[in-house]
C-alpha positions as CSV (number, residue, x, y, z in Angstrom):
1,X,202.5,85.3,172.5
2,X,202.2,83.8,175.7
3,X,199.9,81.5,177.9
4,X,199.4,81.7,181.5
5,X,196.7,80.7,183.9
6,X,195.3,80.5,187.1
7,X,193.7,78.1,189.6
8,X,191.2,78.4,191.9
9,X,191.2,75.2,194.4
10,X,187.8,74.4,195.4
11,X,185.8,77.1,193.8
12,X,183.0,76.9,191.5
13,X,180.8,79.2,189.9
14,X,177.6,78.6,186.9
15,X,178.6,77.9,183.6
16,X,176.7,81.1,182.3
17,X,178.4,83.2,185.0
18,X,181.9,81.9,183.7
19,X,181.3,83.0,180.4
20,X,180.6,86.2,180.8
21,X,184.1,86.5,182.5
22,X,185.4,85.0,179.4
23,X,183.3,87.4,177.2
24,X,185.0,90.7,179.1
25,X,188.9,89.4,179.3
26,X,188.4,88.1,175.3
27,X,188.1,91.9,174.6
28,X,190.8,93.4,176.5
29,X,193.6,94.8,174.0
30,X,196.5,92.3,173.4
31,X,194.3,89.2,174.7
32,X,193.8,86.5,171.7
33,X,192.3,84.0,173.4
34,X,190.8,83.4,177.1
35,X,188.7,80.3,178.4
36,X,187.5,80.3,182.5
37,X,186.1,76.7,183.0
38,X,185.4,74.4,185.8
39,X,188.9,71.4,185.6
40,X,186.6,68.5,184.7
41,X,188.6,66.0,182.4
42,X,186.2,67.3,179.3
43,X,187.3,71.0,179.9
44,X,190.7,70.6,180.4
45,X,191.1,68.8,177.0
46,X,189.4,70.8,175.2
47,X,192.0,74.2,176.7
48,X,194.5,71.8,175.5
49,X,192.3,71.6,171.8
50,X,192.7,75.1,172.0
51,X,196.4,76.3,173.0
52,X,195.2,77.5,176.2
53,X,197.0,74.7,178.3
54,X,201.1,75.8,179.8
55,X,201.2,73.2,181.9
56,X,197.9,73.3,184.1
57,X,196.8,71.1,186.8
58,X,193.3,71.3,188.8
59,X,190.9,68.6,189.5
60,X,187.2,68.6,188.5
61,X,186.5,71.2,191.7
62,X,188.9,73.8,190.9
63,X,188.4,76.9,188.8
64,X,190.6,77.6,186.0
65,X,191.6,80.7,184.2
66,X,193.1,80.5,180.8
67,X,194.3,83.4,178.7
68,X,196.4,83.7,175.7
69,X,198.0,87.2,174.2
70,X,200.8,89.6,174.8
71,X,202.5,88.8,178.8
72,X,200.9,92.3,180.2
73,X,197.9,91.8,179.2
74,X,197.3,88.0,180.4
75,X,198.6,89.6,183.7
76,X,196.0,92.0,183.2
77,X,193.5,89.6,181.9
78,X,194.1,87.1,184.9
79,X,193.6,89.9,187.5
80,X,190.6,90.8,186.2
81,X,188.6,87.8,186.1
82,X,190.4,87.4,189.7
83,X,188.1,90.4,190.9
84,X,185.0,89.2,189.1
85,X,185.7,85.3,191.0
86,X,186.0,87.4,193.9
87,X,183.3,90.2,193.8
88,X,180.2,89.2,196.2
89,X,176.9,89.3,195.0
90,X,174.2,91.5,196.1
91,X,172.9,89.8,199.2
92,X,169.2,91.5,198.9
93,X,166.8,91.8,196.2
94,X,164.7,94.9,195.5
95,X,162.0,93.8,198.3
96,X,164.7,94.0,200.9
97,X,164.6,90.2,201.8
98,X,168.2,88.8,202.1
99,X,169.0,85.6,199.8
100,X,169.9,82.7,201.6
101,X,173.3,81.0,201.2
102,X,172.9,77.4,200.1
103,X,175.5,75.1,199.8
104,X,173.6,71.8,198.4
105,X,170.3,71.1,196.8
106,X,169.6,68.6,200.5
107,X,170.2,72.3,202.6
108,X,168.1,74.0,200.3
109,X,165.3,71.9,200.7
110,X,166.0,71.7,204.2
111,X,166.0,75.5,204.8
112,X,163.1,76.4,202.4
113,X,160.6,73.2,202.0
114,X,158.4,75.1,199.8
115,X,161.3,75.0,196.6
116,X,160.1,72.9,193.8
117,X,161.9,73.6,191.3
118,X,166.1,72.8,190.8
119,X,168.0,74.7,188.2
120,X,171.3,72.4,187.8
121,X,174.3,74.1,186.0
122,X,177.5,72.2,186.6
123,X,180.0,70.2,184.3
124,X,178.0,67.8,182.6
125,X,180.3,64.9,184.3
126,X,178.5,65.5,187.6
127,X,175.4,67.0,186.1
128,X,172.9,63.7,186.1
129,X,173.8,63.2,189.4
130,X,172.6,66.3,191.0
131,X,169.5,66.1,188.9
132,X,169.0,63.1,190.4
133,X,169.1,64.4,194.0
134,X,166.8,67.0,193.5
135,X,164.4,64.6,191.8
136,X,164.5,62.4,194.8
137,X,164.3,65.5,196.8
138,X,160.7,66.2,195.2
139,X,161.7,69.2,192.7
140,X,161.3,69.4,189.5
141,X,164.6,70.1,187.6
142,X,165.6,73.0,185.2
143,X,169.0,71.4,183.6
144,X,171.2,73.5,182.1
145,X,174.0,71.4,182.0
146,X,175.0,69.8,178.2
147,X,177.3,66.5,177.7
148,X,174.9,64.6,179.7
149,X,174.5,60.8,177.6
150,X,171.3,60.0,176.4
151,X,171.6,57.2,178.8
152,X,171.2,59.8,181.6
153,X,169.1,61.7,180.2
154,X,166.7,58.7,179.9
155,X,168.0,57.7,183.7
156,X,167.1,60.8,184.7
157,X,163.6,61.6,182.9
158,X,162.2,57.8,183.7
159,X,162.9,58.9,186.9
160,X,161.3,62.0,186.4
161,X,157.8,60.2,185.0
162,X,157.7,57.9,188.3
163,X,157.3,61.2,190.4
164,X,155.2,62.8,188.3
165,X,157.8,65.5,188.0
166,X,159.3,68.1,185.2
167,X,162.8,68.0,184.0
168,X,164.0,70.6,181.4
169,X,166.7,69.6,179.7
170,X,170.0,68.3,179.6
171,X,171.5,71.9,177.4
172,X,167.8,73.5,178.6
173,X,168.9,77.0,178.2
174,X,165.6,78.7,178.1
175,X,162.0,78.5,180.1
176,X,160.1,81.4,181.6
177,X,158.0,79.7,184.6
178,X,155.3,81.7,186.7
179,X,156.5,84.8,184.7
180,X,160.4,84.3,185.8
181,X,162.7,84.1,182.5
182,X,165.2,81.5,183.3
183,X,168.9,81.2,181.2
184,X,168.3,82.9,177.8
185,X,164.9,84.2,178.0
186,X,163.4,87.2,177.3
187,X,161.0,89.4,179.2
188,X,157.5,88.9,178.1
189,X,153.7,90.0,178.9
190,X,151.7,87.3,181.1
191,X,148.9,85.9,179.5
192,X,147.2,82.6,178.1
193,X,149.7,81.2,176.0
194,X,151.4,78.0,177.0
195,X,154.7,76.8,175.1
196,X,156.9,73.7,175.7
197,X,159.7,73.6,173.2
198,X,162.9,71.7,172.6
199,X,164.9,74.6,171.1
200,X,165.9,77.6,173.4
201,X,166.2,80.3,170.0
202,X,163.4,78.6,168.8
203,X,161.3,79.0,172.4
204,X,162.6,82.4,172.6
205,X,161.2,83.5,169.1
206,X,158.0,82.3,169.5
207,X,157.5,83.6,173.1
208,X,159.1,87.2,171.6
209,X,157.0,86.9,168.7
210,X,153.4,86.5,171.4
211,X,154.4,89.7,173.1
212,X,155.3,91.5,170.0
213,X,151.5,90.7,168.9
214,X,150.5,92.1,172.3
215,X,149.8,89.0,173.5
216,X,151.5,87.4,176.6
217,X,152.8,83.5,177.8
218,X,151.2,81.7,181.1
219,X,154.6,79.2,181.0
220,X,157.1,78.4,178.8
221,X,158.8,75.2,179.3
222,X,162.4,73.5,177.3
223,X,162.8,69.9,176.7
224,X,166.0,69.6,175.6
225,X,167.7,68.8,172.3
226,X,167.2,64.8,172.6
227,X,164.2,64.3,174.3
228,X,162.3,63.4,171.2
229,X,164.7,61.1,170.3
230,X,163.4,57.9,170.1
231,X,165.1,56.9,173.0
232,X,163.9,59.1,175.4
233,X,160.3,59.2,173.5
234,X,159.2,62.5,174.2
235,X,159.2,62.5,178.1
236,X,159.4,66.1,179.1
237,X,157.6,67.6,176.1
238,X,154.4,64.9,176.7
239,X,154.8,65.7,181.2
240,X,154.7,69.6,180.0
241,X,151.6,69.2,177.5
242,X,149.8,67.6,180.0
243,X,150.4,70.5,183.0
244,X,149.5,72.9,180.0
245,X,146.4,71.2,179.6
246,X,145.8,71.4,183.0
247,X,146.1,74.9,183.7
248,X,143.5,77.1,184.0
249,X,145.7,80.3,182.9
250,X,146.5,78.0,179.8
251,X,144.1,78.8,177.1
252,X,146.5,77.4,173.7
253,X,149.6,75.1,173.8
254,X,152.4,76.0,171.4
255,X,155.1,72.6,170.7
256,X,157.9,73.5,169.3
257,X,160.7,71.1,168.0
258,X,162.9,70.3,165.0
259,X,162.0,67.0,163.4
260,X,161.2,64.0,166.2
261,X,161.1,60.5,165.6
262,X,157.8,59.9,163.8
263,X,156.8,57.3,167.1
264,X,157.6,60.2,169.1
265,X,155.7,62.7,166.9
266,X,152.3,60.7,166.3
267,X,152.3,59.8,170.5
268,X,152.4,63.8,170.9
269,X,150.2,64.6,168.3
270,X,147.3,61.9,169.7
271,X,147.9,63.7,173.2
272,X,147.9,67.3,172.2
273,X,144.7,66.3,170.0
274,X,143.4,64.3,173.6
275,X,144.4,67.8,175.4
276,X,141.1,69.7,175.4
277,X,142.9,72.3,174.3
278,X,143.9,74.2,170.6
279,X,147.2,73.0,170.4
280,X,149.8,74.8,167.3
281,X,152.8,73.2,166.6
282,X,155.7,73.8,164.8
283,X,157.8,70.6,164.4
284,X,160.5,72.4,161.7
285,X,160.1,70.9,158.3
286,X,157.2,68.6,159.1
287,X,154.7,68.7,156.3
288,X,150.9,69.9,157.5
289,X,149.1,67.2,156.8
290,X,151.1,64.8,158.9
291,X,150.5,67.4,161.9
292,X,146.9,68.3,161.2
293,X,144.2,67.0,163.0
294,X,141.1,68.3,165.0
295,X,142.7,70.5,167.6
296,X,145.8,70.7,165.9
297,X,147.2,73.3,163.6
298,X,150.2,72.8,162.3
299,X,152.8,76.0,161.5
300,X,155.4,76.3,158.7
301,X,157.6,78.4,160.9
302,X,158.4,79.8,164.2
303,X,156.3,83.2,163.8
304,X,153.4,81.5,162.4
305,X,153.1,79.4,165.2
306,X,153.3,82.8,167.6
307,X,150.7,84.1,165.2
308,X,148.3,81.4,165.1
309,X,148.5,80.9,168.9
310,X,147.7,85.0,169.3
311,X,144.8,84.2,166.8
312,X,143.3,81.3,168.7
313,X,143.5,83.0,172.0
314,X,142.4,86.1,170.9
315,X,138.9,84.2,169.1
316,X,140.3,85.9,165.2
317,X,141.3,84.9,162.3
318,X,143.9,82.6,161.8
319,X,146.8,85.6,160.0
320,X,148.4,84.7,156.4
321,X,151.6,82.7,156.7
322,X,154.4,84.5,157.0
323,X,156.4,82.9,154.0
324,X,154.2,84.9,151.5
325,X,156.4,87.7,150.2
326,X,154.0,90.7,150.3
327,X,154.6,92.5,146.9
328,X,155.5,95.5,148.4
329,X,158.9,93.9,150.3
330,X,160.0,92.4,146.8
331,X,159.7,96.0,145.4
332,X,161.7,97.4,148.6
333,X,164.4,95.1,148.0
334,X,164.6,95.2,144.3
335,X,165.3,98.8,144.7
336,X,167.9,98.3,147.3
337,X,169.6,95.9,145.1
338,X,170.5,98.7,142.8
339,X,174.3,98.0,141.1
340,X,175.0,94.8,143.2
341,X,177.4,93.3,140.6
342,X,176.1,90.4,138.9
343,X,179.2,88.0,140.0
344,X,177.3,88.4,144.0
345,X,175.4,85.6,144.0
346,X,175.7,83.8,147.2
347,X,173.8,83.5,150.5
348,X,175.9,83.9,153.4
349,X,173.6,83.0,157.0
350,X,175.8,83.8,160.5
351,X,173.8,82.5,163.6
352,X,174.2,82.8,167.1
353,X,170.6,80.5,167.7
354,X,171.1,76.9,166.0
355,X,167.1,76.9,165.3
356,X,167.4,79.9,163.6
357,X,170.0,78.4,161.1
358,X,168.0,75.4,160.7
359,X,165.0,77.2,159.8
360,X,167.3,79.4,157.6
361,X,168.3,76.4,155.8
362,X,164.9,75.0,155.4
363,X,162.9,78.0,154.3
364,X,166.4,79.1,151.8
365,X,166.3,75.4,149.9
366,X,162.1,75.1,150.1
367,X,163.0,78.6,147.3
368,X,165.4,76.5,145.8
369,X,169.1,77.4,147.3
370,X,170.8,74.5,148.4
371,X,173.5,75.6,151.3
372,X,176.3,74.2,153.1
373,X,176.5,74.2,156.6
374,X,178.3,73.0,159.6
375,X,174.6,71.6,161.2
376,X,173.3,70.7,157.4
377,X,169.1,69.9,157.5
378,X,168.2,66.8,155.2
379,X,169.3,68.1,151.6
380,X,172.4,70.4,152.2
381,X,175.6,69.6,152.1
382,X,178.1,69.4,155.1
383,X,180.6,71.9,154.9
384,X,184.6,70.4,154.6
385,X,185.9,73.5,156.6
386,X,183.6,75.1,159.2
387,X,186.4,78.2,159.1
388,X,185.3,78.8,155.2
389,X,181.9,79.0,153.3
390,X,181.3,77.5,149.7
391,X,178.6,79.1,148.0
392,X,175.3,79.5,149.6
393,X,176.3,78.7,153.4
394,X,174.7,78.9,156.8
395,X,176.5,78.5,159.4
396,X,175.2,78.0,163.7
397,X,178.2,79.9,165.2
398,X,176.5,78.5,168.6
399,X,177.4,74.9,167.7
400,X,179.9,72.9,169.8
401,X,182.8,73.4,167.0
402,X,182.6,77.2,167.8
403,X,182.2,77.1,171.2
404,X,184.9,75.1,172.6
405,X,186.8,77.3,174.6
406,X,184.9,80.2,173.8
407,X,181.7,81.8,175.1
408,X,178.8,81.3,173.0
409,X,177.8,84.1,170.5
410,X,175.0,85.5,172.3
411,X,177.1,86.1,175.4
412,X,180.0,87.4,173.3
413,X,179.7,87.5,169.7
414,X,183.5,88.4,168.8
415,X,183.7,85.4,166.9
416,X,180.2,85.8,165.0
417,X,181.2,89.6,164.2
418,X,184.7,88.7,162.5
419,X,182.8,85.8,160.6
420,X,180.0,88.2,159.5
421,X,183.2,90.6,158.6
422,X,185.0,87.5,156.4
423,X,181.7,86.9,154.4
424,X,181.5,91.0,153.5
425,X,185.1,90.7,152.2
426,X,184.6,87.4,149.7
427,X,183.4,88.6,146.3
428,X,180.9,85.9,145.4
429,X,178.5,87.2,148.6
430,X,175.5,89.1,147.9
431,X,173.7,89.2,151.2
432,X,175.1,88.2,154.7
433,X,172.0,86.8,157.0
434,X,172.3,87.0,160.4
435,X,170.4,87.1,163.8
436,X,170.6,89.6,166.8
437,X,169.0,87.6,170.3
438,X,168.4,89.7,173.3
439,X,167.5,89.3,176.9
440,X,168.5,87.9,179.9
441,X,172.4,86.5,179.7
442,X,172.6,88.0,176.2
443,X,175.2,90.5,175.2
444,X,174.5,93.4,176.8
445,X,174.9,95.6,173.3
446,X,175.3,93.1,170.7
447,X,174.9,95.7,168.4
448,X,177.8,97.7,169.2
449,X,180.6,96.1,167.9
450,X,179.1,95.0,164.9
451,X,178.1,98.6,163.7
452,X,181.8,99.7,164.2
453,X,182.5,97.1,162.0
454,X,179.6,97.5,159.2
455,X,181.3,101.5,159.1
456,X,184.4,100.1,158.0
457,X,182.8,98.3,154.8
458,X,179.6,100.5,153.8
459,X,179.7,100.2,150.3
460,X,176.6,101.3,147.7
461,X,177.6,98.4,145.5
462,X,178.7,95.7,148.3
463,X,176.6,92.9,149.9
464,X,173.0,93.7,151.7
465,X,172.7,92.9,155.2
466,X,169.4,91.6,156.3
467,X,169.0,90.9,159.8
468,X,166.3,89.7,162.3
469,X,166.3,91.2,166.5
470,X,164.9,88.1,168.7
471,X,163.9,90.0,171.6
472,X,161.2,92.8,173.2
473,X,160.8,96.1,174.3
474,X,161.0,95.0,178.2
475,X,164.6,93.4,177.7
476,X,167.7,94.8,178.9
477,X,168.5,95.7,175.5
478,X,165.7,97.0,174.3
479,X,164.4,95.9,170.9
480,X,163.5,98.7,169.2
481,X,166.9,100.5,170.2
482,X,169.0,97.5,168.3
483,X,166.6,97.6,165.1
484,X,167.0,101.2,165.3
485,X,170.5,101.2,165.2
486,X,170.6,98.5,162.6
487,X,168.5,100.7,160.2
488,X,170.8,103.3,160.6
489,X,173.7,101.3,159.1
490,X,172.0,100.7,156.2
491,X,170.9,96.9,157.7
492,X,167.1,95.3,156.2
493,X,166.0,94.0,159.9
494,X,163.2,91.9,159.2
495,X,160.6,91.2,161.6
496,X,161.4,87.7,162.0
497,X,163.4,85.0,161.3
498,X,161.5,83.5,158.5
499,X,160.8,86.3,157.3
500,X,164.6,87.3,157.1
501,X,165.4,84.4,155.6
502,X,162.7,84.7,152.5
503,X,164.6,88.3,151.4
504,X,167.3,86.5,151.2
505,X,166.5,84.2,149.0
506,X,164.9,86.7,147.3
507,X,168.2,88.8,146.7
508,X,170.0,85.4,145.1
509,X,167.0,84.9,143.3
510,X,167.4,88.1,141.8
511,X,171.4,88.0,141.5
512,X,170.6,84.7,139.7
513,X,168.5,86.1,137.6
514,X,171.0,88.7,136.1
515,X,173.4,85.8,134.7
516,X,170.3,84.6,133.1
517,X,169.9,81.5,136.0
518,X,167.3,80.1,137.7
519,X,167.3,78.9,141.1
């Protein structure tokens, strides 16, 4: 095998944008391994972390191609991803009108005063600091950036609050604003449905979910991972409730989040109940009654909180929860159980969106199967080797330990198909759990490659496959051409996460139930 790479001096390009270079040279026959990157100190040690480093030297400006596999094809490889680097955009969009080419945020605002908003993604070394710029510079900031401190982050959001301005983020990879999807979002109808979340997957499934229910959103804003850390109390996710509250084309407010700080949670709760508004939230794993209050309903999952939303906007009733198992899906899968041998027992969860693992995880141990898991909720246990599961496991392929190096699943999900693959093949699984996420940045088929493999291990008596599409019928990808495809390979697609993650506890119930357990 070999290593080679190349450097670009002085070049830079998005971080989603370089990933999807990675994503077409990782599939090129006879390439194992190939990382493009910006040189920041962070990035170069982590090539190093992953055998991609012969000797490389570029400075936090340069470009830097990495590849690893047989000599011809790294040649190949590194050519490639040359001509991508190289190829020019398309100068016009479908009006005719001629983008502008901007070298700073200072010549943007000089050349076009009317921009207000910033969407930052650069290294997270430098990120803080250009989010800074554009805060002084009046706009409100989209940061998709990650490995910014939660000392910057703070830096940047108090900043932020004294300007009565909006900043999304740090690792914001998702918002839809005045009907634009930025990063990984998906197209949706416009309507009166606000959201402000602090999970991308988890924005994304409830904004799917709306226009699924015909419905449509008016915004959808991202906080950010941390921002309701105590630390940084809730900054973004409080500045977007209020701008919900006060727009007119706002008629409900969705808040989405996994657990906050309970300070954080009861100053959010008193101002979404202040807000004038119906307000659903969704904090995952919160019980009801500690979210309930006049004006506030509180959702056990994702979908719920899209169907409540649709309910309250719409003037119906408020639609049952999606975690009761309608007797006619337990019948569906009983049948389809058929001769799974008794010694499949285990739940095995493969997720490219982290919020759909840790719903997974919550909604699989509230039916009793504690899992392991390389991003554990409260109650599971932490997996010793992230490369192997141990009985019922769920595992966020989209976490940091995966992605080093690599482009995340939903870009190219190589990595989540050959894990997916690994869990077929061990003889104690009895049903392999996994999401498909569409739209814009997204895989362009994601179900390709995964259905060539599925042909290679259909099986009457081998694990089920029960899946769940995050995504609509205006996408690139087109929803119901992925669930169709699914179906056809003998996949249970589910119509939502929760939901998927209910049948299949449902299968290890039943497994358990042959050996005469309980769960």
């Amino acid at each position: 095998m070999s290593v080679m790479h190349k450097v670009f001096a002085n070049l830079y390009q998005d971080s989603v944008s370089l990933m999807q270079i990675s994503a077409q040279i990782s599939k090129l026959p006879g390439i194992e391994q190939a990382s493009v990157v910006m040189g920041t100190e962070t990035n170069l040690s982590q090539l190093r972390d992953a055998g991609l480093d012969d000797g490389c030297k570029a400075g936090p400006n340069d470009l830097i191609i990495a590849v690893r596999g047989e000599e011809d094809a790294c040649r190949e490889a590194l050519e490639i991803a040359h001509q991508r680097l190289n190829s020019k955009p398309k100068e016009s969009n479908s009006d005719g009108l001629r983008a502008p080419t901007l070298v700073s945020l200072e010549m943007a605002a000089e050349q076009q005063p009317d921009i207000n908003l910033a969407l930052i993604s650069v290294p997270g070394d430098y990120a803080a600091a250009e989010a800074i710029k554009a805060l002084h510079l009046d706009m409100n900031v989209m940061l998709f950036s990650d490995n910014v401190s939660l000392e910057q982050e703070k830096q940047i959001k108090l900043l932020a609050q004294r300007k009565n301005r909006l900043v999304m983020g740090p690792d914001c990879g998702t918002a839809i604003i005045n009907g634009l999807p930025l990063g990984f979002a998906n197209v949706v109808k416009g309507g009166s449905i606000g959201i402000v979340g602090a999970s991308g997957t988890g924005l994304q499934e409830v904004s799917c979910r709306i226009d699924q229910l015909g419905a449509g959103i008016s915004q959808a804003l991202g906080t950010g991972g941390h921002d309701l850390h105590e630390e940084i109390g809730g900054i973004s996710m409080l500045h977007g409730l209020q701008a919900l509250a006060a727009d007119p084309a706002t008629q409900v407010i969705v808040l989405i989040s996994k657990p906050p700080a309970r300070p954080v949670a009861e100053r959010i709760l008193e101002r979404a109940q202040a807000c004038g508004k119906p307000v659903v939230v969704n904090f995952l794993g919160a019980a009801a009654e500690d979210i309930t209050r006049p004006g506030v309903t509180a959702a056990a999952t994702l979908a719920d909180a899209a169907g409540i939303a649709v309910a309250l906007a719409n003037g119906t009733v408020v639609p049952d929860s999606v975690t009761r198992i309608p007797q006619q899906d337990i019948e569906i899968l009983e049948s389809v159980i058929g001769d799974l041998a008794a010694s499949r027992w285990a739940i095995r969860g493969v997720f490219a969106g982290g919020t759909f693992c840790y719903e997974g995880q919550l909604l699989c141990q509230q039916q009793g199967f504690i899992a392991a898991s390389n991003t554990p909720v409260k109650g599971n246990t932490r997996l010793a080797d992230i490369w192997r599961s141990e009985g019922h496991t769920l595992i966020d392929m989209g976490d940091d330990d995966f992605t080093r190096g690599r482009p995340h699943p939903m870009i190219d999900p190589t990595l989540r198909n050959q894990r997916i693959e690994q869990e077929l093949n061990d003889p104690e699984t009895a049903v392999v759990l996994f999401d498909l996420v569409l739209g814009y940045g997204a895989s362009a088929e994601p179900a390709t490659e995964l259905l060539a493999l599925l042909a290679k291990h259909h099986s009457s008596n081998g694990p089920l496959l029960i899946a769940h599409v995050c995504g609509t019928e205006a996408d690139p990808q087109q929803r119901s051409r992925q669930v169709a495809a699914l179906r056809e390979a003998g996949v249970l697609v589910a119509g939502c996460n929760a939901q998927a993650a209910l049948w299949a506890s449902l299968v290890a119930r039943i497994q358990a139930e042959k050996n005469g357990e309980t769960a």
